[in-house]
Kinemage of the C-alpha trace (Angstrom):
@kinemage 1
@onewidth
@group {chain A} dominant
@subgroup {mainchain}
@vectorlist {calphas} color= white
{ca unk a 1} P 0.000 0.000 0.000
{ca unk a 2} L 1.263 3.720 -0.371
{ca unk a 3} L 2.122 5.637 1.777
{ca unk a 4} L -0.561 8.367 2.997
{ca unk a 5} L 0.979 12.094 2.902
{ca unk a 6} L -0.310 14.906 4.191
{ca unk a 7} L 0.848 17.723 1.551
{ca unk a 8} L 0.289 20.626 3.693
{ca unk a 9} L 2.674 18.694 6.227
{ca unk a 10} L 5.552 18.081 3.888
{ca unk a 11} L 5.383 21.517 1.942
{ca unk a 12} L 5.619 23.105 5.628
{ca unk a 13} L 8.757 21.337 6.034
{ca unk a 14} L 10.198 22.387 2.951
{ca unk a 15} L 9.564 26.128 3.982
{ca unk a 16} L 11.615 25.689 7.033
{ca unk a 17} L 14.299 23.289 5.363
{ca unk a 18} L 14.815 25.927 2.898
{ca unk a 19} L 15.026 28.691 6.223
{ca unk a 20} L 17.302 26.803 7.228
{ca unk a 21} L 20.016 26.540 4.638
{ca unk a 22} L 19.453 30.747 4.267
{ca unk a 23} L 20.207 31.137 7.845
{ca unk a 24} L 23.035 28.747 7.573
{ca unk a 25} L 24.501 30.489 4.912
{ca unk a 26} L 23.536 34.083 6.207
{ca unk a 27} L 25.753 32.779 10.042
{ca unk a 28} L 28.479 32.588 6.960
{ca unk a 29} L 28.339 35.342 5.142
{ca unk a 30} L 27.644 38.099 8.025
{ca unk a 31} L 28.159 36.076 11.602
{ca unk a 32} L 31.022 37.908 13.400
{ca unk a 33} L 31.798 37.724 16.954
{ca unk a 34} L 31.718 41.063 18.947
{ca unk a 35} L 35.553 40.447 19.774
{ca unk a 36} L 35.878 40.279 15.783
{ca unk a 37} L 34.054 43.085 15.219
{ca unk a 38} L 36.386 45.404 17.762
{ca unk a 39} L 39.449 43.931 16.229
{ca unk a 40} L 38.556 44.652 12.871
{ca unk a 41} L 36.991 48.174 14.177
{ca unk a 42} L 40.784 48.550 16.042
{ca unk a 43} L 42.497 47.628 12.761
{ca unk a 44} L 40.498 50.347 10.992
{ca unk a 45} L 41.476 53.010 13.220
{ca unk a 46} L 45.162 52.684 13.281
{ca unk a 47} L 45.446 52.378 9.415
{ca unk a 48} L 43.296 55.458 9.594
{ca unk a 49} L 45.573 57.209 12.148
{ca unk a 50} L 48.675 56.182 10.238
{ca unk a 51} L 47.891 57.557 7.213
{ca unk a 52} L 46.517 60.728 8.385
{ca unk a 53} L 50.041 61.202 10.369
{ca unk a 54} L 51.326 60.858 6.448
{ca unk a 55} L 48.518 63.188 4.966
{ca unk a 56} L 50.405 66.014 3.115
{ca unk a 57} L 48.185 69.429 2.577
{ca unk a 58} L 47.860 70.779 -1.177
{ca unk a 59} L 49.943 73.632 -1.479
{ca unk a 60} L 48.121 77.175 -1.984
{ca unk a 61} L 49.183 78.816 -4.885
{ca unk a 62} L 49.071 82.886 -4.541
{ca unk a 63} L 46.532 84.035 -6.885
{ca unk a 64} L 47.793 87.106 -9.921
């Protein structure tokens, strides 16, 4: 005999199979750590700070 199958049932769990693998692949693509997130933030900062100790101005030239 066949199996009986309740199609509301098993299209349900394809709805949160399918949530599943996004979240999966969304931990991936965008799950940092907070302690990540400050070293990378820290990172930022001193390559910022370094090269604006190496910033040179644009020279003014006198007008007529």
């Amino acid at each position: 005999m066949a199996e009986i199958v309740n199609l509301n049932r098993r299209r349900k769990q394809a709805v949160r199979e399918a949530e599943a693998r996004q979240a999966a692949a969304n931990r991936d693509k965008f799950g940092r750590t907070k302690a990540e997130r400050a070293r990378d933030a820290e990172a930022e900062a001193r390559r910022n700070a370094l090269l604006d100790g190496v910033r040179q101005e644009p020279e003014t030239l006198p007008r007529g």
